[in-house]
C-alpha positions in Angstrom: 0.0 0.0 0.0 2.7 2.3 1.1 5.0 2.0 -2.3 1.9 2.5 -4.1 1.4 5.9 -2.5 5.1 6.7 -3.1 4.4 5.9 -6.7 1.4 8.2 -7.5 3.1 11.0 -5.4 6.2 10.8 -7.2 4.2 10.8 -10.8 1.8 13.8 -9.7 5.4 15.6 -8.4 6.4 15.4 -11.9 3.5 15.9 -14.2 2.8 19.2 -11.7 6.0 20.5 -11.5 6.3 23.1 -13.8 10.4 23.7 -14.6 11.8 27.0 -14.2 11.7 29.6 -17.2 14.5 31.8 -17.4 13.9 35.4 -17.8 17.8 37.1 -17.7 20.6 35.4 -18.4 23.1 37.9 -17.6 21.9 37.2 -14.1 20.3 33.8 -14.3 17.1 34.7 -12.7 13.9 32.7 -13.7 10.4 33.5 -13.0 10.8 31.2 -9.8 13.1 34.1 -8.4 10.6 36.7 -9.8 8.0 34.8 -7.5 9.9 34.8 -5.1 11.0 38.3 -4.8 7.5 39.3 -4.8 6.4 36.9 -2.4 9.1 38.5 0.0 7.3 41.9 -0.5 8.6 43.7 -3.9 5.6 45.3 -5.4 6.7 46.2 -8.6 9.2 46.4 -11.8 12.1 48.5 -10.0 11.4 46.5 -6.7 12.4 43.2 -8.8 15.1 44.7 -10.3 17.1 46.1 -6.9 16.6 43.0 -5.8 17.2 40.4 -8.5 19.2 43.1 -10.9 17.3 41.2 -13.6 17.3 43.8 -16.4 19.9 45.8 -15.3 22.5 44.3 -17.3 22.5 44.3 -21.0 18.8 44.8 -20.9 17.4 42.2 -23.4 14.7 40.7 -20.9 13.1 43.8 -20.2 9.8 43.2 -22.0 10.0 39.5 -20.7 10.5 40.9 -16.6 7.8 43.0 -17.2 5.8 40.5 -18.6 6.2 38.3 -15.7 6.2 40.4 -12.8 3.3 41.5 -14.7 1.6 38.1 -14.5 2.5 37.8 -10.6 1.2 40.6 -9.5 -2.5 40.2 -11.3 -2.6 37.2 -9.1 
């Protein structure tokens, strides 16, 4: 009973689990760390970017960061 349990967990952990996308790479900062950021209180775009410094490199993924902090905050 007990391995069959282990078995289903383990196949909803990977059918659920939803891999990291990565948003700058000058940084490698993924919209994991974007969640989590704002989880830990940043509020918006220049919030994210003092704390990650996503964006503040060669600027590339600024229309992606947007986009996903963005998406996090209309949650």
């Amino acid at each position: 009973m007990f391995t069959k349990l282990v078995s289903k967990y383990k196949k909803f952990k990977i059918i659920n689990h939803k891999k990291p996308k990565k948003i700058c790479s000058c940084y490698n900062i993924s919209n994991h760390d974007i969640m989590d950021a704002i989880n830990n209180g940043c509020r918006g775009i220049n919030d994210i970017r003092k704390t990650t410094k996503a964006g503040t490199a060669c600027g590339k993924c600024n229309a992606s960061l947007e986009y996903e902090v963005y998406k996090a905050l209309k949650k």
